[in-house]
C-alpha positions as CSV (number, residue, x, y, z in Angstrom):
1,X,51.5,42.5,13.0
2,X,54.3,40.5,14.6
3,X,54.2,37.4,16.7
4,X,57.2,34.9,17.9
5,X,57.4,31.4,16.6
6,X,59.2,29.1,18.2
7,X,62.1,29.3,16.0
8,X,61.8,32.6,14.3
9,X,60.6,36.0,13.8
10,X,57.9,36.2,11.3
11,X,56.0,39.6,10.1
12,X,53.1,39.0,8.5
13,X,50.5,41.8,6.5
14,X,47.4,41.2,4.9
15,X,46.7,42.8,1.6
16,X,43.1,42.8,0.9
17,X,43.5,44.3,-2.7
18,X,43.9,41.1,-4.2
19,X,40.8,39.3,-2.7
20,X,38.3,38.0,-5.8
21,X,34.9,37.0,-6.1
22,X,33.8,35.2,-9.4
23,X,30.8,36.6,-11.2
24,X,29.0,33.4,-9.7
25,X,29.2,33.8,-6.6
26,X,28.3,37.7,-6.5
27,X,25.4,36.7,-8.0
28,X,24.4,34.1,-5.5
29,X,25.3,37.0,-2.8
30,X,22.8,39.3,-4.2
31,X,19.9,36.7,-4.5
32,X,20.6,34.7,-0.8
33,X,20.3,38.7,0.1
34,X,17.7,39.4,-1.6
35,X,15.6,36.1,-0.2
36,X,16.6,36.5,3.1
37,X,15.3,40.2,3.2
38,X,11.4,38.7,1.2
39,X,11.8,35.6,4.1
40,X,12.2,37.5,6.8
41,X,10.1,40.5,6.8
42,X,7.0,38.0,5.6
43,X,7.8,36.1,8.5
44,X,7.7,39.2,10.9
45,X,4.2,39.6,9.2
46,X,2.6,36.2,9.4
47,X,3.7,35.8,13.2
48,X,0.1,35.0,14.8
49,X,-1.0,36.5,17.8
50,X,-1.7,35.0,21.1
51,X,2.3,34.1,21.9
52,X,3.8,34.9,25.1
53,X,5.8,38.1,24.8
54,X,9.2,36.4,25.3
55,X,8.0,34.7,21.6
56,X,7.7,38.1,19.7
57,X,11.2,39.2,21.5
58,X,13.4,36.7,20.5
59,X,11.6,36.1,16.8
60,X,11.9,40.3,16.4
61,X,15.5,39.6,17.0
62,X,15.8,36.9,14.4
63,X,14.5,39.3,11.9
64,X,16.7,42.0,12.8
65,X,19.6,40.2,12.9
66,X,19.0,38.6,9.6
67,X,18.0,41.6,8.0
68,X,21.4,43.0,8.5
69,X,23.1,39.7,7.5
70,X,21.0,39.9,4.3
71,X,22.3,44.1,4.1
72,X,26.2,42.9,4.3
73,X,25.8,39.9,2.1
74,X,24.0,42.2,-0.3
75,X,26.9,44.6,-0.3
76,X,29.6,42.1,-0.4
77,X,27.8,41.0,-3.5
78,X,27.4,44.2,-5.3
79,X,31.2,45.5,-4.5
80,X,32.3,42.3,-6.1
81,X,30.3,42.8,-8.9
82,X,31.4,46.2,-9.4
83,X,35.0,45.1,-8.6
84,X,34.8,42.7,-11.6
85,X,33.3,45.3,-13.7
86,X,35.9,47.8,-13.2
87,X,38.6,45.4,-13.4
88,X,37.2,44.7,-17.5
C-alpha cells in the first residue's frame, strides 16, 4: 500500500508474522470468552415475559452479537496459545 506524504514517497507493508500474545493475556482471552458465552446465554434465559416485542428484539441481538465477540475472542486466545506453544 502506497500513499503520498507531503514530502515523500513512503511504501508501507504489514507483516503480521511477528504479532505476540503473552501467555497472560491468552489466558484472559479464553476466560472473558468463556464468561461472556455462560453471561449471555443465562441472560437470554432469565429474560421475563410480558416485554413489548421491540424488548426481546434488541436484547436477542445483544446476545447474538456478544456471542460471536465471545467466539473471536475465544479464538484469538487459543491461536495465541498454540502460537506460543509451537514457538517452544
Amino acid at each position: 500500500m502506497e500513499y503520498r506524504c507531503p514530502d515523500r514517497l513512503r511504501t508501507t507493508r504489514r507483516n503480521t508474522d511477528i504479532m505476540q500474545i503473552s501467555r497472560k493475556i491468552a489466558a484472559f482471552l479464553i476466560g472473558l470468552a468463556a464468561f461472556m458465552i455462560f453471561e449471555w446465554i443465562n441472560l437470554g434465559f432469565n429474560l421475563a415475559d410480558g416485554h413489548p416485542t421491540s424488548f426481546y428484539v434488541v436484547h436477542g441481538i445483544l446476545v447474538a452479537v456478544n456471542l460471536v465477540l465471545a467466539v473471536v475472542l475465544g479464538a484469538i486466545g487459543l491461536r495465541a496459545l498454540r502460537g506460543l506453544r509451537e514457538a517452544r
